[in-house]
Every structure is written in C-alpha cells, then in structure tokens.
N, C-alpha and C positions, 0 to 999 in steps of 0.2 A: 639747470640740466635738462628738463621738461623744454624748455625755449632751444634749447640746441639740437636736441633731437626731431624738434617738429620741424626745423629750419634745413637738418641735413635729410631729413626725411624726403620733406619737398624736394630739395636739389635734386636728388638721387632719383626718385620717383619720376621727376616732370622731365618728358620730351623737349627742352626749349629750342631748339632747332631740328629739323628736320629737311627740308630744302629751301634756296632761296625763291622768293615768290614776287613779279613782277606787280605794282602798283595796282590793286580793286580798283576796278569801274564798272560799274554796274550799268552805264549805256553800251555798251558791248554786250550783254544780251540780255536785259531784258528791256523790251518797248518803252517807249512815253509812256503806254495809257496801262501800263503794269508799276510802271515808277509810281505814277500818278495817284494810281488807286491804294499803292502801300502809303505812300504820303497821306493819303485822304482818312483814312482810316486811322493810322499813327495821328493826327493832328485832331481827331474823335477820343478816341480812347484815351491817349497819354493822359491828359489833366485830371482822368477821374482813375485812371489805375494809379497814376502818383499820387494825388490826395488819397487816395485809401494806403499806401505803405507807408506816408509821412502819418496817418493816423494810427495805422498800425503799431508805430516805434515811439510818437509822442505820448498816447495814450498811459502805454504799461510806466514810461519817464514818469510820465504828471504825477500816476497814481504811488508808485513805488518813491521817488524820491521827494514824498510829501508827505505830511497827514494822513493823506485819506487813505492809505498804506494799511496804518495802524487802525485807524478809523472803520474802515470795511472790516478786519479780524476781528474788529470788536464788536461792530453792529450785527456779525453774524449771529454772536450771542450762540457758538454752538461749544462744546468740550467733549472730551479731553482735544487739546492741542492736535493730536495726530488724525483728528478729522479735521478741528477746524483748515488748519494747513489746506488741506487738498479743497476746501471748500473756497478758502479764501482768492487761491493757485486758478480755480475755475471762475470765480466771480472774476478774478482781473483780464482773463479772457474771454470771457462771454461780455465785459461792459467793453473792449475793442474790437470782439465780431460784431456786437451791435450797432456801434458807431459807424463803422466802414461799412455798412448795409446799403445807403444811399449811394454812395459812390460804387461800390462794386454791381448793385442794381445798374446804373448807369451805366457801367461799362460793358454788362453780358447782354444790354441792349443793342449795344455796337456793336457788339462781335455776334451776335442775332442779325442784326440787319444785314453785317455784310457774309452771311451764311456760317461764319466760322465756326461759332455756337449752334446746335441744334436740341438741346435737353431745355425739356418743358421748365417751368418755374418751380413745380415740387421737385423734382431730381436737383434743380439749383438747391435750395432748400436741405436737403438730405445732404448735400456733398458739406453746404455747412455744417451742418451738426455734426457729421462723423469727424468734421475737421477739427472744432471745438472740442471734442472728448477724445480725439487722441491726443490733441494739443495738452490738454490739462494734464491728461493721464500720464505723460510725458514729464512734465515737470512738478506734477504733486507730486511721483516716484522721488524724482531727487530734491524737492523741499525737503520730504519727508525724513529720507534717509540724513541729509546734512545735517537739518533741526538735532534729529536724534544723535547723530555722532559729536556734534557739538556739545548737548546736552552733557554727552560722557566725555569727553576729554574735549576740555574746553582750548587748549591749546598744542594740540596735536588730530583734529579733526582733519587738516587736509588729506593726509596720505591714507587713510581707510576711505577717504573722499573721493580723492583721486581715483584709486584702485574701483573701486566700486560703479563709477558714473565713467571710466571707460570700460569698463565690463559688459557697460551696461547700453553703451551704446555700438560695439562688437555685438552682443547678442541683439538686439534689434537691425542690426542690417545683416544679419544672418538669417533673422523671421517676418522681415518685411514683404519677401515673395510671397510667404506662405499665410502671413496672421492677417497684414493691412493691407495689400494689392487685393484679395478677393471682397474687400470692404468697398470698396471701388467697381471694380469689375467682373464680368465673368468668364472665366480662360474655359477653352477649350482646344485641344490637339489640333491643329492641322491636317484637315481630311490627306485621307493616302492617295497620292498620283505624283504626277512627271513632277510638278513646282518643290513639293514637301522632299521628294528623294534629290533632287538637284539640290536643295538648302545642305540637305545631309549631308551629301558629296563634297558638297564644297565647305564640310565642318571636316570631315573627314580630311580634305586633302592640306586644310589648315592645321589640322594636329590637335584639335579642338573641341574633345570629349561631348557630344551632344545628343541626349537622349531625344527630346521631342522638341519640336518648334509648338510651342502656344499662341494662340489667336484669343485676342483682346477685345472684346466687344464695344471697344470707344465711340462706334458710332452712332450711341445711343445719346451722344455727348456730343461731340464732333464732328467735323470733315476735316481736320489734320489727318496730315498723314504721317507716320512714327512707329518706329520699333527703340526695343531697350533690352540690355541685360541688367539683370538685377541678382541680388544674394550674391553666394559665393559657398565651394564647395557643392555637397549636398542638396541645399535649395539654391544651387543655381541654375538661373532661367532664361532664357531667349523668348523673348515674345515682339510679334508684330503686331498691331492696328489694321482690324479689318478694313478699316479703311484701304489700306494700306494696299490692297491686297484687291480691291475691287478694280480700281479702273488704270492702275500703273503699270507702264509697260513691263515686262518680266525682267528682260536685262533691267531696271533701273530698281527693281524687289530686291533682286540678285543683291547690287552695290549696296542697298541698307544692310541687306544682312550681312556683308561681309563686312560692312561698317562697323554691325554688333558684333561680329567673331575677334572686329582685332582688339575689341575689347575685352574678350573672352580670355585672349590668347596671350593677354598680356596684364590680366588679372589684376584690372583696372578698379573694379570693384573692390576687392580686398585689401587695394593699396589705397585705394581713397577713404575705408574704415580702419585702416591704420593712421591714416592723418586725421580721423577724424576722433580715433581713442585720444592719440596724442595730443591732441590739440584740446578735449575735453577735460584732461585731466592737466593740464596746463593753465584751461581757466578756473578751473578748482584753486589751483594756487594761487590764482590770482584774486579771489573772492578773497582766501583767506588772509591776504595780505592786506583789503579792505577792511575785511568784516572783523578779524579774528575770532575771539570770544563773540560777538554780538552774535554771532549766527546759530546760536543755542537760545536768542528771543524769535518765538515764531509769529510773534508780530509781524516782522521782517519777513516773511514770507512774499508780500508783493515786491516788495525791494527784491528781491533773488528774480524775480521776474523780470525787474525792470532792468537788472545786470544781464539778463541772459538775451535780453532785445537788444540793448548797448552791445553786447560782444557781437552779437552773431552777425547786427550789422554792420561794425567796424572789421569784420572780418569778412564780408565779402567781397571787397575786392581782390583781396588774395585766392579763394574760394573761387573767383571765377576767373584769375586767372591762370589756375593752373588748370581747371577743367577746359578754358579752353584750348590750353596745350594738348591735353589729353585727345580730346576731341579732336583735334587736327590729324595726330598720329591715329587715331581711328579711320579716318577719311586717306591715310599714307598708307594703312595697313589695308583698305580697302582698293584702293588703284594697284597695289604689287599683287594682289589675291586677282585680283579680275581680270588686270593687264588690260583695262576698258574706259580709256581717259572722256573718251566720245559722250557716254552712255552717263556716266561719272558725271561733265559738265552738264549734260541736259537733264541729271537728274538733282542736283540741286540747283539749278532753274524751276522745274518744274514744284520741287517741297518748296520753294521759297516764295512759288506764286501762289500755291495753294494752301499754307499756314500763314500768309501777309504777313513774312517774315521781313522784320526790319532790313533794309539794305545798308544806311550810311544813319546809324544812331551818331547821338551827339556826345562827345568823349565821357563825359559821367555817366550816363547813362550803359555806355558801353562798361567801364569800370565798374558800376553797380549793378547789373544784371546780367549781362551779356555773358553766357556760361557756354557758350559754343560761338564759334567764329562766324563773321556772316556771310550771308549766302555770296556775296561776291571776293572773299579771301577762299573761300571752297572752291571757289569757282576757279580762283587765279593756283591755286596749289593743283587741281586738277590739268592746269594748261603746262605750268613749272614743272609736273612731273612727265607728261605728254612731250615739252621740247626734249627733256634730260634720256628719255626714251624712245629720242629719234620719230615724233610725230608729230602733227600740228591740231588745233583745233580751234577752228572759224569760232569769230564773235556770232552767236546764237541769234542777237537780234538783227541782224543784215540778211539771216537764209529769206 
C-alpha cells in the first residue's frame, strides 16, 4: 500500500512534459575555450569526487554488513544500549568522513584552483564537522527509536516505525530553514531599494505570498552563483547568494527569482516532503521485512546504517529524476512570469560558465547525480518556449 502511494504520488506530483524541446548542443553557445575549460576541470575533479561517494557507500556496506558491525558496539564498551546506539551510529560515520578526507582534500584543491571554492581550510574543516553531527544526530534519532520499538513489540515494530520516522522527517524539512541553514550561513534581509521591491512585485503579481527576500552569505564559500526556496508554510524562505547579486545583470536576478517563485507557487517543497514521508516510511517496511524481530539487537545498529546508504542510493535515480522534472517546470514557470526567453537563455549560459556546470555528463552519472537538467536542455526549453511564443533566439556563441 506504502509502495503505491509513493508511486501515485510521484505520477501526480511530477511535470513529465511540459513542451517539446529541440536536440541540446552546447556549441551553439557556449565557446571552444568555455567547453574546454568545463572539460578540464570535470576530467580534475571527477576521479576524486567519485572515489569519495564509492567510499562514502562501500565504507558504511563493509562495516554494517560484517563483523566489525558488532565488533565496533562492542569495543565501545559504553551501556545502557540507548547510548551505546548513537555512539556506535556516529563512529560508523565519523570512520567514512575520515576515510573520504584525501579525496575530498583533492578535490576542494580543484575547485580552489579553478576559483569555484573560495573558503579557507578551517571553514573546509567546520562544514565537516557540522556535517558529521547532523548526520549522526540524524540517524542515532531513528536507531534509537527502532531499537526501542522493537525492543517492545517485537513483531509489529514497523507501523509505530513508520508513523514515527515520517513524522519525523516532515518535521525536519519544516525546521531546516530555521534550525540547520543558519548552521551554515548567515541570512540577512535584502537591503530596501528598486531590485528588493521589483522581487516583491513580481511575488506579488505571481500570487505568491512573500514576506522578505533573504541574502545568504555564500561568498565566504563560493563564487556560484544560486538562489533556493526552502521549508514550507510558516518557515518558508526565498533566499539568494550574494553572490548572486553582485555582478549579475538585473534582468537575469529577475529569471532566478522567478525560477524560485514557480517553485513557491507550486509548493514544490511540500510536495517533495511528502514523497519524502512516503517514501521513508516505506523503507521502514522494508527494513522490517529484512530485519524483523533482529532489530530489537542493537548490535545491528551499523547494519541500519549500512541499509540506509543502500536505500538512499539505490533510490537516487528516481530522486533525480523527478527533481529534474520539477526543476524544468521551474525554469517553464519562469519564462511565462518574465515573457524574457533572450535574458532566460544568456542567463543559464552565464550560471553555467560560472558554476563549471557540467554540459554533456555521461549517462550514469547524469542518472546518479544530475538533479536539475543541464545547462544546455535549459537552454534549448528556453529557445522551444521562445519559437511556441512567436520569437527567436540566436546561438549565444556566434554574437
């Protein structure tokens, strides 16, 4: 039942067409020495960001579906059980941060070199750790809770399981604006003039309830350039990247932010933590179908870890493929808001030069990462909406 409603959910939810869109080519506008330099860079980084997510997923396997599982709970030598658990839950992530430490070194060398990166090596440092302790905090929550539910009904643990860890993950994308985003960064309003009252206007004329536009201090990190909404209801947020905001022509601010309204508008957020209870409380049942009774030993605690690296990455191709449906009709809801196909195409040209965003990934890699369409399917849905709208718009790299 769980499996059919996350299946009609998707259906219902996901955009799968929107308009037909002529063949990406990405020598139509951008340069040789723009192709060149994303090539260059992707042919840098690739081998050490993949060697860190195969290590990433092999790590938590090796340890969980082995001995050293059992072995680690025990060599903590801590009690009662409902500490050990969160201890054991953190040790299994803190020995695959550690591991991926070379390779992700290597890689934030690269994206240093080619300017992407701009945060010193303590700030590197800091993002890890914060990442480690939500991570933990994350999943020693639902160790914990399963262990115990198991402990008391050894064969009806899922469905207080279920209910519970999608509760649970509704209330976290409800406090993630407010509890883990300031963990990261620090927002501040959008000083008052012409830019911040035009955002308004054009929140306003989309029908699209928006108190303040928030300014993200990324650049203490970065030179991407990036806006997001996040939460939903009450703590929902529109926030740009100062970045973002510094040296981008207006008209092409404009199209991000109306990128982020048609996701506002179309409560893309709530519908994706609705796939995301669903889908949570679906792998619950699927645990219990493995584990049954066993999940009342909290030995088995790195095993629940190493199921929850198996699922999430056997579930991202699904996971990106609907986000990048989403995300199209984002950029659809943005060109009918603007009626600005011109400004639209040269402004994912321009994010795409300046985040060395991939152009033409290699089909798995598109399937396993790829959560937004690339810069040249934006490109070509920006031209498909321009013909359908009686306009044209020149290959970028011929001006």
């Amino acid at each position: 039942m769980l499996a059919l409603a996350l299946v009609f959910t998707i259906a219902v939810t996901t955009p799968w067409h929107l308009i037909d869109l002529p063949k990406p080519d990405a020598t139509l506008d951008f340069t040789t020495a723009e192709i060149a330099r994303q090539n260059a860079f992707r042919h840098e980084i690739l081998p050490w960001s993949t060697a860190s997510w195969i290590i990433s997923i092999v790590v938590p396997l090796a340890i969980g579906f082995s001995p050293l599982g059992r072995r680690l709970y025990d060599g903590l030598r801590v009690r009662p059980w409902i500490i050990a658990v969160p201890f054991t839950v953190a040790g299994v992530v803190l020995i695959t941060s550690l591991l991926t430490v070379p390779t992700d070194v290597l890689a934030e060398r690269i994206s240093l070199k080619y300017g992407l990166s701009v945060r010193n090596w303590r700030l590197w440092v800091w993002d890890r750790g914060i990442n480690w302790a939500l991570t933990s905090l994350g999943l020693a929550v639902i160790a914990v809770v399963l262990v115990a539910l198991a402990k008391r009904w050894r064969q009806g643990w899922w469905l207080p399981g279920a209910i519970i860890a999608a509760l649970l993950v509704l209330g976290v994308s409800f406090a993630y604006p407010v509890l883990v985003e300031p963990r990261f960064n620090h927002f501040t309003s959008m000083p008052a003039g012409a830019q911040r009252n035009e955002f308004l206007a054009l929140a306003k004329q989309d029908g699209v309830p928006v108190q303040d536009v928030l300014v993200a201090d990324a650049s203490k990190r970065t030179t991407a350039l990036n806006a997001y909404v996040s939460g939903f209801g009450s703590t929902r947020r529109l926030v740009v990247y100062d970045t973002l905001l510094k040296d981008t022509p207006p008209a092409q601010v404009r199209l991000v932010v109306a990128h982020e309204l048609g996701h506002a508008a179309e409560d893309d957020v709530l519908h994706g933590t609705l796939i995301g209870v669903l889908g949570t409380a679906f792998g619950i049942t699927l645990l219990y179908l493995l584990l049954g009774a066993r999940m009342a030993d909290p030995r088995r605690a790195a095993l629940l870890v190493a199921m929850v690296a198996a699922g999430t990455t056997l579930a991202s191709p699904v996971q990106n493929l609907v986000s990048r449906k989403i995300e199209a009709r984002a950029d659809y809801h943005s060109l009918r808001l603007t009626n600005d196909p011109q400004d639209f195409v040269a402004m994912q040209h321009d994010l795409a030069v300046q985040n060395i965003s991939g152009l033409d990934p290699s089909a798995w890699r598109y399937w396993m990462f790829a959560d937004h369409p690339t810069p040249p399917e934006r490109i070509a849905m920006g031209r498909a909406w321009a013909s359908q709208n009686g306009s044209t718009v020149p290959p970028l790299a011929k001006r």
